[in-house]
C-alpha positions as CSV (number, residue, x, y, z in Angstrom):
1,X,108.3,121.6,71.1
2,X,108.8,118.6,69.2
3,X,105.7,116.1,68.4
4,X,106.0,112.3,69.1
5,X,103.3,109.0,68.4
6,X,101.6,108.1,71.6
7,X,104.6,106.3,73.2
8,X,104.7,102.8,73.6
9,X,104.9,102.1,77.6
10,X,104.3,99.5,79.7
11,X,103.7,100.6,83.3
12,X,105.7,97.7,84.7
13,X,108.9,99.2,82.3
14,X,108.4,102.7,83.3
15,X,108.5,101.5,87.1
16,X,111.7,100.1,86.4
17,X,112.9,103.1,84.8
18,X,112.4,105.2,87.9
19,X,115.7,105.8,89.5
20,X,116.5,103.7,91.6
21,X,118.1,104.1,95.4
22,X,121.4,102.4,96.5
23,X,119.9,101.6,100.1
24,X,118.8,98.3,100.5
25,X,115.1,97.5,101.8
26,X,114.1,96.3,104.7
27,X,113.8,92.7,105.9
28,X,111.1,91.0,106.8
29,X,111.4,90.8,110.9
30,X,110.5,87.9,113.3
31,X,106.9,88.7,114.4
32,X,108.2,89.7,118.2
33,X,106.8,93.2,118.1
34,X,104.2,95.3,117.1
35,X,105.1,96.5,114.1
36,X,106.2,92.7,113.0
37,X,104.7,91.3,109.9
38,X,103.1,87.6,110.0
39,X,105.4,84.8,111.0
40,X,103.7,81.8,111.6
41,X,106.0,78.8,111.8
42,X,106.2,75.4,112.1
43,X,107.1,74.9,115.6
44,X,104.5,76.8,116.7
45,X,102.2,75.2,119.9
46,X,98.7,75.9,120.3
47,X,97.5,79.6,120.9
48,X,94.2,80.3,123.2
49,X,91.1,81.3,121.3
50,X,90.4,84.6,119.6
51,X,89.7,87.2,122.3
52,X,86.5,88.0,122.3
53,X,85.9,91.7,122.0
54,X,82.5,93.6,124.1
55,X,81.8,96.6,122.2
56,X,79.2,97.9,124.9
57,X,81.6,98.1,127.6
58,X,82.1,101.9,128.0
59,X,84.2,101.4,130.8
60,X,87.0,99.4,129.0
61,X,86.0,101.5,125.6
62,X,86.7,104.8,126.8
63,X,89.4,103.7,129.6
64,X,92.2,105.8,127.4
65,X,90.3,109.3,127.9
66,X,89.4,111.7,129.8
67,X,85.7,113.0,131.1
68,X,86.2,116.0,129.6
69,X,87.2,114.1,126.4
70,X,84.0,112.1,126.2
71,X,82.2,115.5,126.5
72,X,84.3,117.2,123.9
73,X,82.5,114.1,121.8
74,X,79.3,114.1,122.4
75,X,79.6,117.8,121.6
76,X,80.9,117.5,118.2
77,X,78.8,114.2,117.2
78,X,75.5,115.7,118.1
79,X,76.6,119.1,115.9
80,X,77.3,117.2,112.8
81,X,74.0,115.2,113.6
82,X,72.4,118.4,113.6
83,X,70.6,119.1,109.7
84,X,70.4,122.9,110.3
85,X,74.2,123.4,111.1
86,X,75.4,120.9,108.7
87,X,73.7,123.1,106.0
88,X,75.1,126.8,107.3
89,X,78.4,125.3,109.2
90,X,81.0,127.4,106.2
91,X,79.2,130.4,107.0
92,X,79.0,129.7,110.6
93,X,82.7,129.3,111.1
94,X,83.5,132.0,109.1
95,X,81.3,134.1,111.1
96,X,83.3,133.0,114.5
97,X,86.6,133.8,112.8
98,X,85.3,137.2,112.1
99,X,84.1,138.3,115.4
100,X,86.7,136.2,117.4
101,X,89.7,136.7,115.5
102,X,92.3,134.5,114.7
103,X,93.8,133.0,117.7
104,X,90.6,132.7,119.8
105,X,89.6,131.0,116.7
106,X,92.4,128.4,116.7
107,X,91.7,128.0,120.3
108,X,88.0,127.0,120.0
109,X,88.5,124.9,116.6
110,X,90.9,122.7,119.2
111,X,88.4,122.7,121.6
112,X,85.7,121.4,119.4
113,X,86.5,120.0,116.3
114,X,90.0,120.5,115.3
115,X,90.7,118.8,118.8
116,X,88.2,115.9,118.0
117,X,89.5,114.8,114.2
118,X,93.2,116.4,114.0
119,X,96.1,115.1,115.7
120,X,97.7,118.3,115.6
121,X,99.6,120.9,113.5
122,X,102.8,119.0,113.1
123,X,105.3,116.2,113.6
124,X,106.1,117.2,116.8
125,X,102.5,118.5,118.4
126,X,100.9,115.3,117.3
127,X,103.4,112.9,118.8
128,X,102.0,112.5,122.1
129,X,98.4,111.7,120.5
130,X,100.1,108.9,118.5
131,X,102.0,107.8,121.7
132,X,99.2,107.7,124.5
133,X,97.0,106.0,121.6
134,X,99.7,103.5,121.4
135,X,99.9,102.8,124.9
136,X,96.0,101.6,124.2
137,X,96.8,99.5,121.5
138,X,95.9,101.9,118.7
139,X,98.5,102.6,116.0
140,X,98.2,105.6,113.8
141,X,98.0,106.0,109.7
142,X,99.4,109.1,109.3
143,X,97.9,111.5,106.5
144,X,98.7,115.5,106.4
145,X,95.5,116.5,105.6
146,X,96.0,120.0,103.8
147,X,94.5,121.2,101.0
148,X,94.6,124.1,98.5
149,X,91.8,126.8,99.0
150,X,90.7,126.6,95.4
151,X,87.6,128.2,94.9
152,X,85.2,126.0,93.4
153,X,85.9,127.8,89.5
154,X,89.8,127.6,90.5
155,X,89.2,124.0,90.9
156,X,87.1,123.6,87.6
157,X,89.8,125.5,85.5
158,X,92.6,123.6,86.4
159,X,90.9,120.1,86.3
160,X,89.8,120.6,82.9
161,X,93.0,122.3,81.6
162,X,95.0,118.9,83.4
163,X,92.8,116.5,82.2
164,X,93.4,117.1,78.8
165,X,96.8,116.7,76.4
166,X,98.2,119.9,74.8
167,X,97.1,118.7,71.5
168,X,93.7,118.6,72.7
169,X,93.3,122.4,73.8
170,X,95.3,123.4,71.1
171,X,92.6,121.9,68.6
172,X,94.7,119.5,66.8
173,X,94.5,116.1,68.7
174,X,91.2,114.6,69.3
175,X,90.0,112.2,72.0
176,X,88.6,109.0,71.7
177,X,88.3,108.3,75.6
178,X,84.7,107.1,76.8
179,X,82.0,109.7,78.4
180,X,83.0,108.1,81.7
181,X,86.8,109.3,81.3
182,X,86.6,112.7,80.0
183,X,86.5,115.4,82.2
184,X,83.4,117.0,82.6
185,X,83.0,120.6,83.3
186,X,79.6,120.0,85.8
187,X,82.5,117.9,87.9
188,X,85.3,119.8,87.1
189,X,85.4,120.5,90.9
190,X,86.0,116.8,92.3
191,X,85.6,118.2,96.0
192,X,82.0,118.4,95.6
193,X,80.0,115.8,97.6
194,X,83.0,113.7,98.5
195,X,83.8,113.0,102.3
196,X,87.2,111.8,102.0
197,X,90.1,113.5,103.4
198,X,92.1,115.2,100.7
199,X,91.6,116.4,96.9
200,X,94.5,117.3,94.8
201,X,94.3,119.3,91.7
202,X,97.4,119.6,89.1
203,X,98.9,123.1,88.8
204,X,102.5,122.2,87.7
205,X,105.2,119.6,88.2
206,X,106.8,122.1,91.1
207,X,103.3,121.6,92.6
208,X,103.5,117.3,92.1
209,X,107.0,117.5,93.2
210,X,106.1,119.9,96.3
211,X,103.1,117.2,97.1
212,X,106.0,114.4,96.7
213,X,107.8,116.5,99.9
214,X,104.9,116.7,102.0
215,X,103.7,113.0,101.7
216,X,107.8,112.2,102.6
217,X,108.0,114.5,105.4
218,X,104.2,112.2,106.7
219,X,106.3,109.3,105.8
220,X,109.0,110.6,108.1
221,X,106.9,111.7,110.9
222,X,104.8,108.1,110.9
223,X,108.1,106.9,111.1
224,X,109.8,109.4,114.1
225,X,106.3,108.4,115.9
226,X,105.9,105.0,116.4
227,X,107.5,101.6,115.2
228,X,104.6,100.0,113.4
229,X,102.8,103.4,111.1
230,X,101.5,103.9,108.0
231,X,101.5,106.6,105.8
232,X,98.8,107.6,103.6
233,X,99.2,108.7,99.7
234,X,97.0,109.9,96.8
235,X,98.2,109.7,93.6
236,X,96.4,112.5,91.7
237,X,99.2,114.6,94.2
238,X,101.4,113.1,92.0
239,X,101.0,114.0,88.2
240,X,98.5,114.8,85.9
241,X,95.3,112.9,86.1
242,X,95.3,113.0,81.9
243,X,98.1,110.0,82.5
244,X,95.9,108.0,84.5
245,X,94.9,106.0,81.9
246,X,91.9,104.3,83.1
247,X,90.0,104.3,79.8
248,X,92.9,101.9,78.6
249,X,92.7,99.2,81.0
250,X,88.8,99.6,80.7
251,X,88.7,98.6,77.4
252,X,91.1,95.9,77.3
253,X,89.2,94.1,80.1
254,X,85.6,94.7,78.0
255,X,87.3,93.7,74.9
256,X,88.3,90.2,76.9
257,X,84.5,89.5,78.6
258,X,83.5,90.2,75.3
259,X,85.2,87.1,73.7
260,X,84.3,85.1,76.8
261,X,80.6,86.3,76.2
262,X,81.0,85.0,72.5
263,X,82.2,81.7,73.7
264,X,79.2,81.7,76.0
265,X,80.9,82.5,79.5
266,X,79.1,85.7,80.3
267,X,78.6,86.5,84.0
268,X,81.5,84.4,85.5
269,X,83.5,86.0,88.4
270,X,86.4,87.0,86.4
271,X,88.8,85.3,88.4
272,X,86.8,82.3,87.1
273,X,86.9,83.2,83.3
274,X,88.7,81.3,81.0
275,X,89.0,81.7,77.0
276,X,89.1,79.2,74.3
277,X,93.0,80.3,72.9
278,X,92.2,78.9,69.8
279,X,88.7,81.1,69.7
280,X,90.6,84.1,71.2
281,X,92.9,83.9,68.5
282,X,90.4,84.2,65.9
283,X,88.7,87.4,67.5
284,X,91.9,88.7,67.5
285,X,92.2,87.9,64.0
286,X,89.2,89.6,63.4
287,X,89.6,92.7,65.6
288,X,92.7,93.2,63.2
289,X,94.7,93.2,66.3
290,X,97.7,91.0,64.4
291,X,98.4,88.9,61.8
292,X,97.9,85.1,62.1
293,X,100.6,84.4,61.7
294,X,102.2,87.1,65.0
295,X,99.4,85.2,66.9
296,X,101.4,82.0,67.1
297,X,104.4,83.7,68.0
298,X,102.3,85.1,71.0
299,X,99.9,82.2,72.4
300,X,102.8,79.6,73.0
301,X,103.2,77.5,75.9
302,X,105.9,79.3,77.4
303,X,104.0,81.8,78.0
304,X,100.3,80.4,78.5
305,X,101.2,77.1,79.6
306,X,99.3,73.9,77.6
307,X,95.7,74.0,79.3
308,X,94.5,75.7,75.9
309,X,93.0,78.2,78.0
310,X,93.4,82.5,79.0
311,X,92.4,84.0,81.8
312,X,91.9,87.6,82.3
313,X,95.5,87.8,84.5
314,X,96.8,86.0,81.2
315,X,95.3,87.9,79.2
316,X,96.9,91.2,80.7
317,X,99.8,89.9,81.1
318,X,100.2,89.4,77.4
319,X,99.1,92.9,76.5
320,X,102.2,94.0,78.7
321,X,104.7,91.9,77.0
322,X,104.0,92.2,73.6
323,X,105.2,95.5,72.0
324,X,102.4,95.1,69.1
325,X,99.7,95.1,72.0
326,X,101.4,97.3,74.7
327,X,100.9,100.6,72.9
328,X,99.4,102.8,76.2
329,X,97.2,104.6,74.0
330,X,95.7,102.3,71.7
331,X,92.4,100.4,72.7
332,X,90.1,98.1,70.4
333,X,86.9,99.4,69.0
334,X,84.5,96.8,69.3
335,X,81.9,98.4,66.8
336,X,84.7,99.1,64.1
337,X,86.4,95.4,64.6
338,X,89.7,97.9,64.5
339,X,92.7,99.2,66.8
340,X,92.5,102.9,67.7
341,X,94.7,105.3,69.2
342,X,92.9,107.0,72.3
343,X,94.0,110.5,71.6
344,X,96.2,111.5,68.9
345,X,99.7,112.0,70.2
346,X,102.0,113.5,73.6
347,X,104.1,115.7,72.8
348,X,107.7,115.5,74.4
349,X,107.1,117.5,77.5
350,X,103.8,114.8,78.4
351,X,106.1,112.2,78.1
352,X,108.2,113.7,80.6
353,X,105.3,114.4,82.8
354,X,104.3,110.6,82.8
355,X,108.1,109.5,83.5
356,X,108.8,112.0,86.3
357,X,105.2,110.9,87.9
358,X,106.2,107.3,88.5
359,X,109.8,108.4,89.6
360,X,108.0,110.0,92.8
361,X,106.1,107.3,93.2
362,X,109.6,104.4,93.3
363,X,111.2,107.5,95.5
364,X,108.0,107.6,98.2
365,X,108.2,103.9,98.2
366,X,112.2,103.5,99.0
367,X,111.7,106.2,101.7
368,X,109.1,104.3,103.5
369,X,111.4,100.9,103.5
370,X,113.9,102.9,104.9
371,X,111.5,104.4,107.7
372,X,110.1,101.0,108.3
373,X,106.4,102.4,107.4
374,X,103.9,101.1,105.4
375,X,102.1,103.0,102.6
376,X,98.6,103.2,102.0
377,X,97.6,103.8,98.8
378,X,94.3,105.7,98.6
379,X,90.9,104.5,96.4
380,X,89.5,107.9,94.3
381,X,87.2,108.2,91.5
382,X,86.2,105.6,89.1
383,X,87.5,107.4,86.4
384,X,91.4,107.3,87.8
385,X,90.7,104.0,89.7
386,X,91.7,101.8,87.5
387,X,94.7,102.7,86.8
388,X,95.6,103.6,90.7
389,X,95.2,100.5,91.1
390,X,97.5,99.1,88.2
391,X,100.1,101.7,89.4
392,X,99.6,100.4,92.6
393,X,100.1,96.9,91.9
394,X,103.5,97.6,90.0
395,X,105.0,99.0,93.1
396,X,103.1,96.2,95.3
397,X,105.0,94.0,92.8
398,X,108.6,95.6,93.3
399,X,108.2,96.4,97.2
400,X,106.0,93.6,98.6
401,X,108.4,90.6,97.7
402,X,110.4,90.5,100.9
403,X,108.7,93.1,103.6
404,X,105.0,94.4,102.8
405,X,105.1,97.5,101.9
406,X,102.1,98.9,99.8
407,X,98.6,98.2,100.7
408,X,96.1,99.3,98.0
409,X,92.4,100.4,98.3
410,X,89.6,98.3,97.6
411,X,86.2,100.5,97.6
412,X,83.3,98.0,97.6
413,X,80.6,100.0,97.2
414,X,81.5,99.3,93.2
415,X,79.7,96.6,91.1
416,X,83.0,95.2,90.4
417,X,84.9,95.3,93.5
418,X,85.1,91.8,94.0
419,X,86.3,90.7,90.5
420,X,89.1,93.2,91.7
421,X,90.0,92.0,94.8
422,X,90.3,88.4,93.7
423,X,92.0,88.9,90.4
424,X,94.9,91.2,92.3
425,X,94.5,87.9,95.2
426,X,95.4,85.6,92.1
427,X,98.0,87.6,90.8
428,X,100.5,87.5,94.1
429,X,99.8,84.1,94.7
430,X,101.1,83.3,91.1
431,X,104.4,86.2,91.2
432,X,105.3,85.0,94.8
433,X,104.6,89.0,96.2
434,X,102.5,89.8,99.6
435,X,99.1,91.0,98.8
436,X,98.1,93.6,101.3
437,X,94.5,95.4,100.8
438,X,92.1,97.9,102.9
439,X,88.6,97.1,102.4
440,X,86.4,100.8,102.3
441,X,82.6,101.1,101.8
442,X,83.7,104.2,99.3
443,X,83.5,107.8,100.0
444,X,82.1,108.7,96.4
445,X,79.3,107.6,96.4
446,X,77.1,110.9,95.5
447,X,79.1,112.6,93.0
448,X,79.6,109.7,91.5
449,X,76.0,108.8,91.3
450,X,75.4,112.3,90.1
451,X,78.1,111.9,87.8
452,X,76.7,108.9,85.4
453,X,73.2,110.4,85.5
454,X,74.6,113.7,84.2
455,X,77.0,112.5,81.7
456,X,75.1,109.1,80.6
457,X,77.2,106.3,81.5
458,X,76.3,103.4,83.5
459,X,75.9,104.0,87.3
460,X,78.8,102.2,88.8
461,X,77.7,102.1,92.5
462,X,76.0,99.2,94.1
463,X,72.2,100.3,94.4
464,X,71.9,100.6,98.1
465,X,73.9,100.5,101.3
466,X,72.7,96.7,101.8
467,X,74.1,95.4,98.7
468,X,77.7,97.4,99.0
469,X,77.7,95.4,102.8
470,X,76.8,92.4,101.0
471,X,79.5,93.1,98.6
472,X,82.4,94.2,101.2
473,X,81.5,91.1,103.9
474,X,82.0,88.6,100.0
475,X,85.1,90.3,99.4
476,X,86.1,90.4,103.0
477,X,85.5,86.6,103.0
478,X,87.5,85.5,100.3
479,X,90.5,87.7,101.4
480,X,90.3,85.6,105.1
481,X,90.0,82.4,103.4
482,X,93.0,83.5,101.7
483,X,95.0,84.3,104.8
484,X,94.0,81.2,106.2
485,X,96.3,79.4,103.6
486,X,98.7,82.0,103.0
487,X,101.0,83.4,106.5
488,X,102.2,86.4,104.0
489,X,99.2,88.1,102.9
490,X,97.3,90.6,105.1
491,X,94.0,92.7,105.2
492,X,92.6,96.0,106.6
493,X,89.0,95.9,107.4
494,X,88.1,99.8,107.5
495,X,85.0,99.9,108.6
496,X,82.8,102.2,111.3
497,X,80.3,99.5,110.8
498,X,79.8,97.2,114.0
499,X,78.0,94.1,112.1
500,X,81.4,94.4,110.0
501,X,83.5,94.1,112.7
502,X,81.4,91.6,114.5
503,X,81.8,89.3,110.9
504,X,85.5,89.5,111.0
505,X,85.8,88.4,113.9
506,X,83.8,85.5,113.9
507,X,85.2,84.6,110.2
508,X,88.6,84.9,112.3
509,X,87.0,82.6,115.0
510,X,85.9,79.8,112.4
511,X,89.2,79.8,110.0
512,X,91.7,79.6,113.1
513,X,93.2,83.3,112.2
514,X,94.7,84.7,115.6
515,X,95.3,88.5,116.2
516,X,98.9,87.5,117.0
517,X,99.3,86.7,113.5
518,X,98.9,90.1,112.2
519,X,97.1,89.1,109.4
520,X,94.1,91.0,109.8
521,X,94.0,94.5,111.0
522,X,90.9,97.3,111.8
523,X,91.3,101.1,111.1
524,X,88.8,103.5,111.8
525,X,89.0,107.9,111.9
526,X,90.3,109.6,114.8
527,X,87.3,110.8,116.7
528,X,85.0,108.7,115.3
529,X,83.9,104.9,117.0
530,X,86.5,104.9,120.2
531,X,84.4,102.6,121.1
532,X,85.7,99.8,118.4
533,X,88.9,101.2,117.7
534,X,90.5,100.7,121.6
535,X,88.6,97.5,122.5
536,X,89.7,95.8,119.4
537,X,93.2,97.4,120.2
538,X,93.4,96.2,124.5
539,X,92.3,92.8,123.2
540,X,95.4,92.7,120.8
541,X,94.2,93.2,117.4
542,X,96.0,95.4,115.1
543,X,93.7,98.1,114.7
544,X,94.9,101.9,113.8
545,X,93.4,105.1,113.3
546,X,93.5,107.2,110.4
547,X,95.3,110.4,111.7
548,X,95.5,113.7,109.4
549,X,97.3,116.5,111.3
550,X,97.9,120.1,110.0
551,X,97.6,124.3,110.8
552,X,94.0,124.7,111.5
553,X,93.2,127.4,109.2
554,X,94.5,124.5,106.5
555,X,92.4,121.7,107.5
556,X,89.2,123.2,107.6
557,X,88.4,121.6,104.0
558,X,89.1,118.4,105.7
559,X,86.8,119.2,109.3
560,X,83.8,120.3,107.2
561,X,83.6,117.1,105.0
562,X,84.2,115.2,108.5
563,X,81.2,117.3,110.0
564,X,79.5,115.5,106.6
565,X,80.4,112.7,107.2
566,X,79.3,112.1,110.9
567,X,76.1,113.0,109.2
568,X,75.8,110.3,106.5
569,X,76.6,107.8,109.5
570,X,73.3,108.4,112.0
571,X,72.5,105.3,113.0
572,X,76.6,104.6,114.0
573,X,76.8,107.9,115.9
574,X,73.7,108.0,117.3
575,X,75.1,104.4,119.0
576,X,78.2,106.3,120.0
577,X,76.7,108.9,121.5
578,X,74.2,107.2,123.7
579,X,77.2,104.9,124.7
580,X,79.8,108.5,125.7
581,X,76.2,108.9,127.9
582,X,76.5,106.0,129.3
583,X,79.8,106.0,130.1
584,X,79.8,110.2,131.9
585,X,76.8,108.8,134.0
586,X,78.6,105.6,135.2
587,X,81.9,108.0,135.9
588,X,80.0,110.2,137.8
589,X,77.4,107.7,140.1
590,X,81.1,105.8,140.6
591,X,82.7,109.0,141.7
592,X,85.5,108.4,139.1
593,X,84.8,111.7,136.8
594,X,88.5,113.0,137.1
595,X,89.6,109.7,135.8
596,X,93.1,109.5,134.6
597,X,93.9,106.9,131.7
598,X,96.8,105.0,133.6
């Protein structure tokens, strides 16, 4: 196999090298449905108030199910409160599998808590779910929630082996990436301590491509199901996390607040930064970046206007359109004053790899403009988030121009999850694209706390629960002040947390922003917090839950990080369950137990 240099790429030119399909995308549509985007016009009369929204009314909240429903609940939420069974529940189920056998199995895990958190097996058994949900004004995000049963060495193995180049194992290519970007044997199994839905490991490109199939048969099924769906994606399914190039985009962003903290602008917002040119030209004189004179062929005012001063959106803009800076694998090494490459070099196949990962991304993305259904792109680990997110934003750039296609995943629990959200907020309003976000808390928290204590990096999770809420409600802020000016851009607030919810919608109150707009929608888990989700929905908010469906045996990974979860979230659940309680009690003194949702 044939060696090659590291390969100069930009991520915007290799999106555009995907091939591309003949069918064109959707337009926007008039905002006279459900599954409209916002449409706001001039001719518009006044509209009546924001609804307001009880979430203590159990009678409205649980109006959609059943008595035997609310029991099912309480069931399963005071389990997964339970310490004891949380810490034997593996061994537990695989005792009941063993003494039941498989089909009375199956038929207690949907009695319990298969039936609580999983839609069902397939497109077909899960389409009523979706439908009756509907009727309540809940929409679904769709999300097939299988996973390989890798033991935990399987799954150490094969991240370590796809985390690296072949250069690398073979001995003769050396990395230069950061102790936060290497794989780490301790982590090699990225399962551990993390309550989110899926976890993909690489095996091969039949496997990516075989992942590519499964998240276009979800995009299908969303689609088949209702008329307003998402789908949800992870791109680790989708190539090898060695191509994630994180560490890059890392360093080119330290390398920038390093100039700014030379010109004495340390601890700005980044959105907020600006350089010196003339002073960033010198340190880029000095870094031995380019020549002085290739400098002035680069800081012009065609391409930086004439204020005399870069921004950190300028600034990466830049390193895409210059050849001389775009090299993928070449970062600056602030101690050495010199350019380095990160590893050593790909050899033909890796290139490949890289080009055929971001062709199934453009081909998920034209199949869900045909199907009319959104994708939602999934936050992971800080050490593939970064570039997630810039792979995300290239497609948000190609496929949110005329209908809003891609939202991407803001996890605020990080130290620098605002500077994200408002940098990506400046960068559509300046390209003319819809930005469309989720807000999450983060589901990484331990492993990744665990994570930079073992392997001596900087802890990059906000120090307590307090200060990630304090975080999400500033990012959650500036997004809404952003709607308020702009009719195109949208937000998902995903969030089991009541004070959350209660803040949007008073924000939404103050800044005039109506549900009818469809600028601001709510997503919680199936089987968790009915009693936000359907409120919010029968007072006409967008508002969706996240809905994995799949054979039982296969998304048992999935139920036991769920049984976690509920866990980690007393205080919510402990509200929920006194309020299921409440409602049984008031069904039964009323003589309405057999209730019917109409």
């Amino acid at each position: 196999m044939g060696l090659r240099r590291a390969p100069r790429v930009q991520l915007s030119a290799l999106c555009r090298r995907a091939p591309l399909s003949t069918a064109p995308a959707a337009r926007e549509q008039p905002a006279a449905g459900p599954g409209a985007e916002p449409g706001r016009g001039p001719a518009e009369t006044a509209r009546p108030p924001v609804p307001a929204v009880d979430f203590g009314n159990t009678q409205e909240a649980y109006r959609s199910r059943r008595s035997w429903e609310l029991v099912r609940s309480l069931l399963v939420l005071r389990l997964c409160a339970s310490p004891a069974l949380l810490a034997r529940h593996e061994q537990l189920l695989h005792l009941a599998r063993r003494l039941l056998g498989q089909r009375l199995f199956n038929t207690l895990m949907k009695m319990t808590f298969y039936g609580q958190f999983v839609a069902g097996e397939d497109q077909e058994s899960i389409r009523p779910l979706i439908q009756h949900n509907r009727a309540f004004g809940v929409g679904s995000i769709l999300d097939y929630g299988v996973e390989e049963d890798l033991t935990p060495e399987e799954a150490e193995r094969t991240e370590m082996e796809s985390c690296s180049s072949a250069l690398e194992r073979d001995g003769h290519g050396v990395s230069k990436r950061e102790k936060q970007f290497q794989a780490h044997r301790a982590f090699g199994d990225r399962r551990d301590g993390v309550t989110s839905a899926r976890t993909y490991f690489y095996a091969s490109e039949a496997k990516c491509d075989s992942h590519m199939e499964t998240f276009l048969h979800c995009i299908e099924a969303s689609g088949g199901a209702s008329e307003d769906g998402f789908s949800a994606i992870k791109l680790t399914a989708l190539g090898r996390p060695q191509f994630l190039f994180s560490d890059v985009l890392t360093k080119w962003r330290r390398f920038f607040h390093h100039v700014a903290a030379e010109q004495g602008k340390a601890g700005l917002a980044a959105v907020d930064t600006k350089l010196e040119v003339a002073a960033l030209q010198e340190s880029v004189v000095k870094m031995g970046i380019a020549s002085r004179a290739e400098i002035e062929d680069w800081f012009t005012a065609e391409t930086l206007g004439v204020s005399g001063t870069l921004d950190l959106l300028d600034w990466c803009s830049l390193i895409d359109s210059r050849t001389e800076l775009s090299r993928h694998l070449v970062v600056p090494n602030m101690q050495t004053g010199r350019l380095e490459p990160l590893l050593s070099r790909f050899t033909e196949e890796e290139e490949r790899q890289m080009t055929r990962m971001l062709q199934r991304m453009d081909v998920l993305a034209k199949k869900a403009s045909q199907a009319g259904v959104r994708l939602m792109v999934d936050a992971e680990q800080t050490y593939f988030q970064p570039a997630i997110s810039r792979l995300t934003l290239e497609m948000q750039r190609r496929f949110n121009v005329e209908r809003p296609l891609i939202f991407n995943t803001f996890q605020c629990y990080l130290r620098d999850a605002y500077d994200n959200v408002t940098l990506d907020v400046e960068l559509a309003r300046r390209e003319g694209w819809c930005f469309r976000a989720k807000l999450v808390r983060g589901a990484y928290m331990t492993q990744e706390r665990a994570r930079a204590l073992e392997v001596g990096y900087e802890d990059p999770i906000n120090p307590t629960y307090e200060a990630t809420s304090i975080v999400y409600h500033r990012c959650l802020d500036y997004v809404l002040e952003e709607l308020k000016h702009n009719a195109r851009a949208a937000v998902m607030v995903a969030s089991h947390n009541e004070d959350t919810v209660r803040f949007t919608l008073r924000r939404m109150e103050e800044l005039g922003l109506h549900p009818a707009d469809r600028q601001v929608y709510f997503g919680q888990l199936l089987g968790m917090c009915d009693q936000i989700s359907f409120p919010l929905g029968q007072a006409g908010f967008p508002v969706y839950k996240y809905v994995p469906y799949g054979p039982v045996m296969e998304v048992l990974p999935y139920l036991s990080r769920r049984a976690l979860e509920n866990s980690g979230v007393m205080k919510g659940a402990q509200r929920e369950r006194q309020l299921l309680w409440q409602e049984l009690k008031r069904r039964l003194c009323t003589g309405s137990l057999f209730h019917q949702p109409a």
